[in-house]
N, C-alpha and C positions, 0 to 999 in steps of 0.2 A: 600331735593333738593339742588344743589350747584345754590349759586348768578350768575346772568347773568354777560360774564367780556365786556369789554371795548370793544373786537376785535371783537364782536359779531356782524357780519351786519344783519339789518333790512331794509328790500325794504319796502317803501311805496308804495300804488300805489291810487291815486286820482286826477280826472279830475281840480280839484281847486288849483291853486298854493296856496292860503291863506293856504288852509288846509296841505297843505306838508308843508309850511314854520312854521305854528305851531307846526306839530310833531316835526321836526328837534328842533324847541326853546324848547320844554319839554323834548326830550328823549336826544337830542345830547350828555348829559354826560355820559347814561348808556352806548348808543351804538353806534354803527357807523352808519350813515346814511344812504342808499339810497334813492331816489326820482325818477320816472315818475307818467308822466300824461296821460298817454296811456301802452294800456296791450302791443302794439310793443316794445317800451322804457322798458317795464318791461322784455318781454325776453329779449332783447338785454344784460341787465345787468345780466340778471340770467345766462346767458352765460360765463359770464366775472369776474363771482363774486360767494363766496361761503356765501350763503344767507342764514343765519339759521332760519329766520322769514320772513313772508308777510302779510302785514296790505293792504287790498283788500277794496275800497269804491262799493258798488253793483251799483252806478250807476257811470258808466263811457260812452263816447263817443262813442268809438267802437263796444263794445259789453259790456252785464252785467258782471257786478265783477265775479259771481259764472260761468258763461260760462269760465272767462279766469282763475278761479282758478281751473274748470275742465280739461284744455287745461295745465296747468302750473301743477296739479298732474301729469299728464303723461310723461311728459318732467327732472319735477323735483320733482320725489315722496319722497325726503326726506327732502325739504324743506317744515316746519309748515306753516299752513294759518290761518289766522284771518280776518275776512269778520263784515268789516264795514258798517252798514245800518241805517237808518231813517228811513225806512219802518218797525217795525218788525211782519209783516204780516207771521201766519203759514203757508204757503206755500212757504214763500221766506225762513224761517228758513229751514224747512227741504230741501228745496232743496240746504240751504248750507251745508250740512251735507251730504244727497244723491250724488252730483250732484260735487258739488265742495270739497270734502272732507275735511270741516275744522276741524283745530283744537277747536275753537270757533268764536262765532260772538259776536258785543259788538253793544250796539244802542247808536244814537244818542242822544246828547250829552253825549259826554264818559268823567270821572271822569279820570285824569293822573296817578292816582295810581291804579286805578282799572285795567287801562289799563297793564301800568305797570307792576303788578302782571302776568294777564294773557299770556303778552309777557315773561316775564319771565321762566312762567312755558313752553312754548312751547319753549325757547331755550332748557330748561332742557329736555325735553324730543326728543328735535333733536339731544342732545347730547349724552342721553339716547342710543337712534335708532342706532348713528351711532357707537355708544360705543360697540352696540351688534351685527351692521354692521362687525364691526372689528373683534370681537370674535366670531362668524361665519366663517367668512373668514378665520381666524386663524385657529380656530377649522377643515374646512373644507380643508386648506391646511395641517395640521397635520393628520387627517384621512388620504387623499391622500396617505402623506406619509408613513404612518403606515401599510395601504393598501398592499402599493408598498412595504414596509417591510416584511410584511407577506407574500404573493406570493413570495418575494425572497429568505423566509424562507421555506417553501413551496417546493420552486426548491431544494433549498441547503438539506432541510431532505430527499426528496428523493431520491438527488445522495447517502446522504449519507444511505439511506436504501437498493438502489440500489449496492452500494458499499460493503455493510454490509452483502447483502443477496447472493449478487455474490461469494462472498470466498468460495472456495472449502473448505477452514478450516473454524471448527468451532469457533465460537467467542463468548463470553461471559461478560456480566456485571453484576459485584453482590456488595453487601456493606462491611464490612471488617467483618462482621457475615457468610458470602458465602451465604447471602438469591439472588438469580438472579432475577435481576432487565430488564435485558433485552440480548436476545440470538437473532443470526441471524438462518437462514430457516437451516441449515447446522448443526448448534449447536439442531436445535429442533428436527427436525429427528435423529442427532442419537446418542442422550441419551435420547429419548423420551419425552423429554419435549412438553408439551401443552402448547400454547400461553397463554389460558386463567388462569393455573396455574402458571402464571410468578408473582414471588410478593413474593410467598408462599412455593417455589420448597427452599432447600439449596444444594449448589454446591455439599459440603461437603460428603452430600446423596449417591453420585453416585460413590466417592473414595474408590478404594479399605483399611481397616482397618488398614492395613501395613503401609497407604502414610497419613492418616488422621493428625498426628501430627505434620511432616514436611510440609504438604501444610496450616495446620494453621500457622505455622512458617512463613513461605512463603508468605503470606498475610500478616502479620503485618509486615515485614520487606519491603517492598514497600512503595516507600514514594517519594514526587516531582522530587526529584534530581534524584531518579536513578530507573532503571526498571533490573525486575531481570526473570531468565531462570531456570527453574527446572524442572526435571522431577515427574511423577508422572503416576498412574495406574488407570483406569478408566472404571466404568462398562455400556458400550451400548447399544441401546434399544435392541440388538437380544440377551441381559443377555450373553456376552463376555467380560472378561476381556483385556482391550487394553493397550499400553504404549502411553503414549502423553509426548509432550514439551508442558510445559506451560510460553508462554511470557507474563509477567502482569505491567501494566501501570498503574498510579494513573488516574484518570479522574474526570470530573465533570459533574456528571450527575444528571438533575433535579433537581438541586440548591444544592445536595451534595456530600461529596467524595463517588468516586467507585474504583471498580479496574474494568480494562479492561484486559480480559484473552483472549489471542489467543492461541488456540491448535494446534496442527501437531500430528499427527497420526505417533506415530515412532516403531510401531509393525514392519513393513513389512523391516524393516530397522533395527532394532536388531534382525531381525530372518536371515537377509542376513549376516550382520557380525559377527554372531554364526555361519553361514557356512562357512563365512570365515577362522572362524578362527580356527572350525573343520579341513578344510584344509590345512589350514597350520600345524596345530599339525600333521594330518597323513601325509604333505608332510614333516615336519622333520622328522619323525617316520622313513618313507619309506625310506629316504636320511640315516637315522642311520644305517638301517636293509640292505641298499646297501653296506653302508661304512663297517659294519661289514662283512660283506659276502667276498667285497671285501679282507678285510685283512686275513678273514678267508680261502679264495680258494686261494689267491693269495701270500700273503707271510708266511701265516700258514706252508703249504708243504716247503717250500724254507727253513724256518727257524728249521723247523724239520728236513730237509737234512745237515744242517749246524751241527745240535744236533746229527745227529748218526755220521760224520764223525769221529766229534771229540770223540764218546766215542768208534768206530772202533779203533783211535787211542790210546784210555787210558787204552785198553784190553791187560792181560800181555801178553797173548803168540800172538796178533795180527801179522797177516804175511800182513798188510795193509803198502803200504809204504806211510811213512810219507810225503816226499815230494811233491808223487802224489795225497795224501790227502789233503797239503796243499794247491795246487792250485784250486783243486776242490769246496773246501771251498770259498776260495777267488774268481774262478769265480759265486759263490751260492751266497757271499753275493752283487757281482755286480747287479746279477738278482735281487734279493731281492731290492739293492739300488735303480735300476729300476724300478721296480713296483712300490716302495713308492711314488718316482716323477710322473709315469702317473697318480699313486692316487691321489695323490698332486695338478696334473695339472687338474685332474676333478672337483676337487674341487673347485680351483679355478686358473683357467689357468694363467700361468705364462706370456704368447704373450697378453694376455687381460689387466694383472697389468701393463707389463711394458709399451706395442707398441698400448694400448687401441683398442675399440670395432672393426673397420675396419679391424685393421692385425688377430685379435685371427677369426675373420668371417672367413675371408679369408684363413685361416689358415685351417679352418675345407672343405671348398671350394676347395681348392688343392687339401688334401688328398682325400677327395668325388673324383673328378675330374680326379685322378691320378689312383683308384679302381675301378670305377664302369663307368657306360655307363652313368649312370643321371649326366647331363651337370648343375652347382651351375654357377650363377649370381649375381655379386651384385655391385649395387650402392648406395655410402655412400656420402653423402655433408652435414657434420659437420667438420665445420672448426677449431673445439677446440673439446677439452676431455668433456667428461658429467660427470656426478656426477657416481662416482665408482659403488654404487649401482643400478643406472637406465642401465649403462654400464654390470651390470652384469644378471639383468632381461634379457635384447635385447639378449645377449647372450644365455642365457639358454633357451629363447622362440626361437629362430632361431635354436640351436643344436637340441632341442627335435621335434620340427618342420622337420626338416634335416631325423632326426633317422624315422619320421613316414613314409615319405613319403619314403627311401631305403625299408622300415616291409611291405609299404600294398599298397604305392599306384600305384605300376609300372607306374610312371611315367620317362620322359625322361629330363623333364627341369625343373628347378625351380628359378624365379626370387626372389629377396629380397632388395627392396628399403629401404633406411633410410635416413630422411630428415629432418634436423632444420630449422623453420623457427622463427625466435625470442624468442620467452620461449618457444616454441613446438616442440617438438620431435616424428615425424610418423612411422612408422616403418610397411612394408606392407610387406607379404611374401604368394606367391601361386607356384601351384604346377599341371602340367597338366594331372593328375592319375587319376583313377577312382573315387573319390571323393569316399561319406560317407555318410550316414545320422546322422546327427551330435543329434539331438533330438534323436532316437532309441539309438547310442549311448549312449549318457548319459541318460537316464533310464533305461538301462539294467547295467547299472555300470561298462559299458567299460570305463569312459572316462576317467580316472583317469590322465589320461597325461595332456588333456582340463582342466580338474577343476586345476591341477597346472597349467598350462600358466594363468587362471583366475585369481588365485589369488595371483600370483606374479604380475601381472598390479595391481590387484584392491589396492594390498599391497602398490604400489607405487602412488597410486592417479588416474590411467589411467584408460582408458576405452578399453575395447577391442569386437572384433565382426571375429566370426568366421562364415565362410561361403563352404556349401559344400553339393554334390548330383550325384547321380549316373552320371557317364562320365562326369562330369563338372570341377572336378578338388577340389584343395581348396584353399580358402585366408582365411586368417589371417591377420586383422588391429588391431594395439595397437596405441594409443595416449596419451601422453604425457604432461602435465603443467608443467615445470621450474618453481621453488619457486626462 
């Protein structure tokens, strides 16, 4: 037990000033003093004072010692009592123990060090009390807190489970062995993971044999600084092989490193730009088998006309007159020099290079306008040139656009907006003909025109959305992003 120190106050409380003035001359050096002579005078100080002892005489004026050290338990229960008596009759003992809860009682006449000791020990164990008063307290305001920690953990795990389980993509956490330490509802359904087998599944498992070596690669190369993007092939619970992106992040999970794998399902997206690019290959194919045709019907004959003049002329007995063969020639190769330039200009129109997308439109507009009854429209507000090749898409969807609607759709008008507004470029064009069914269309594999206007936008980043139905007419929207 630690020594009682100096600061230590002790109330007396006894009806006799002689007897207070004796305590004070024997203990004043251990402790500090207080004194009454009445149990008023003693609340009063127990009020005003931090009392770690009460030396109580049983008989007092007012009422008995044990009454007011029943009345001063309840007011001050962690100040000790000691219950002074001349009596020590067993009824008055127990009922300082019952009644007034002492720490001890001491009889008449008391011995200074006996006393002493006793006080003593009852500071030690007020000290004791409020020593575990305090650790208590503490203890119970760190629970609190911890409480209040847990519930906030609590929230926070389940936004983030909520979070985790909401992704349409799958998500996955495994250790740099690919054992999956934890999938979201998305990852479990559809590689057939069971919750209860999480622990024991390896990622690895489920890659197709081809991708096994590069997404082991692929894991160890993952590391704090940087997160990496690979692809890879992957088998689903309906036993389909799919393409996924795999995003993988270092993490910390459950006191160790993991990786954090976000997938994307990029099946449905390498099977579109294989169609893309299906179409592009037959839209060059078709553009060759044009171009050649062309030169084949068109300056083929010209230049085999140019081929017999001249050997009418290299024949010895020829009655061909020269001169009249010469100009025939010369006006065969003007033809001839003609064809090349409208070939030339189909390809790639010369009013488009020089006077950009407005005049080469326009240009097609006239002549429409000049031949036939269907009345071309068009309004252009781009205040500068676009990028050559988005200038030469707008183009070729507007002429092919143009040519469909003369072939099928007896219509009479056709408007064609084109509008920049900051890095966007729209470009809207309809036509008031009997429209189409755009789906029968392309399933019966007429649409060959449609699938190039498609994917000359998709070629340049745009989106396009055609639209069309019996007597309705058709539109045609392409949109645009400026890099």
């Amino acid at each position: 037990m630690t020594s009682a120190q100096h600061q230590d106050i002790v109330l007396v409380v006894d009806p006799e000033q002689d007897s207070l003035d004796l305590f004070r001359l024997l203990f004043k050096k251990h402790y500090t003093i207080l004194t009454a002579e009445t149990p008023s005078e003693a609340f009063a100080l127990l009020k005003t004072h931090d009392v770690k002892v009460m030396v109580v005489e049983q008989m007092q004026r007012e009422q008995p010692g044990i009454v007011f050290l029943r009345d001063a338990a309840t007011l001050h229960p962690r100040t000790e009592r000691i219950l002074v008596t001349g009596t020590p009759d067993n009824h008055t003992i127990m009922d300082a123990f019952n009644i007034g809860g002492v720490f001890h009682y001491v009889l008449k006449p008391y011995q200074a060090g006996n006393l002493k000791g006793i006080i003593d020990k009852a500071i030690d164990k007020h000290n004791l009390r409020k020593q575990n008063d305090y650790l208590i307290s503490d203890l119970q305001k760190k629970n609190k807190e911890l409480s209040r920690l847990l519930n906030r953990l609590k929230i926070e795990e389940k936004k983030f489970r909520d979070i985790f389980n909401s992704s349409r993509d799958p998500i996955v956490i495994v250790d740099k062995g690919g054992i999956v330490a934890e999938a979201n509802e998305q990852a479990c359904s559809g590689f057939g993971f069971s919750r209860d087998d999480l622990g024991l599944i390896n990622f690895l498992g489920i890659i197709h044999n081809d991708y096994v070596k590069n997404t082991m690669q692929f894991f160890t190369g993952i590391n704090h600084s940087n997160a990496l993007l690979f692809e890879t092939v992957i088998r689903t619970s309906d036993a389909q092989w799919k393409s996924f992106e795999i995003n993988g992040h270092v993490v910390q999970f459950q006191g160790t490193e993991a990786l954090l794998l976000m997938l994307r399902d990029t099946t449905e997206r390498k099977e579109t730009e294989k169609r893309i690019l299906q179409t592009i290959i037959q839209t060059e194919e078709s553009e060759r088998r044009h171009f050649a045709q062309e030169l084949h019907d068109g300056i083929g004959p010209l230049l085999s006309t140019v081929k017999l003049y001249l050997q009418w002329m290299n024949k010895p007995n020829s009655k061909v007159d020269k001169n009249q063969a010469l100009q025939k020639i010369e006006m065969t190769l003007d033809e001839t020099i003609q064809s090349v330039r409208q070939i030339s200009n189909r390809l790639s129109p010369t009013t488009l290079v020089n006077f950009g997308l407005e005049a080469a439109i326009k240009s097609i507009f006239d002549r429409v306008n000049d031949m036939s009854e269907l009345k071309c429209n068009l309004r252009c507000t781009i205040p500068e040139r676009l990028p050559d090749d988005l200038e030469a898409t707008i183009f070729r969807i507007v002429g092919e656009s143009v040519n469909n609607t003369i072939k099928h759709a007896c219509a009479s008008e056709v408007d064609v907006y084109i509008v920049r507004e900051n890095n966007r470029v729209t470009m809207s064009y309809r036509d008031d003909g009997i429209g189409f069914d755009v789906d029968a269309l392309i399933q019966q594999r007429r649409g060959n025109g449609l699938a190039n206007m498609k994917s000359r936008v998709v070629s340049m980043g745009g989106n396009i959305e055609i639209e069309s139905g019996a007597g309705a007419g058709t539109y045609i929207g392409c949109k645009f992003i400026l890099s």
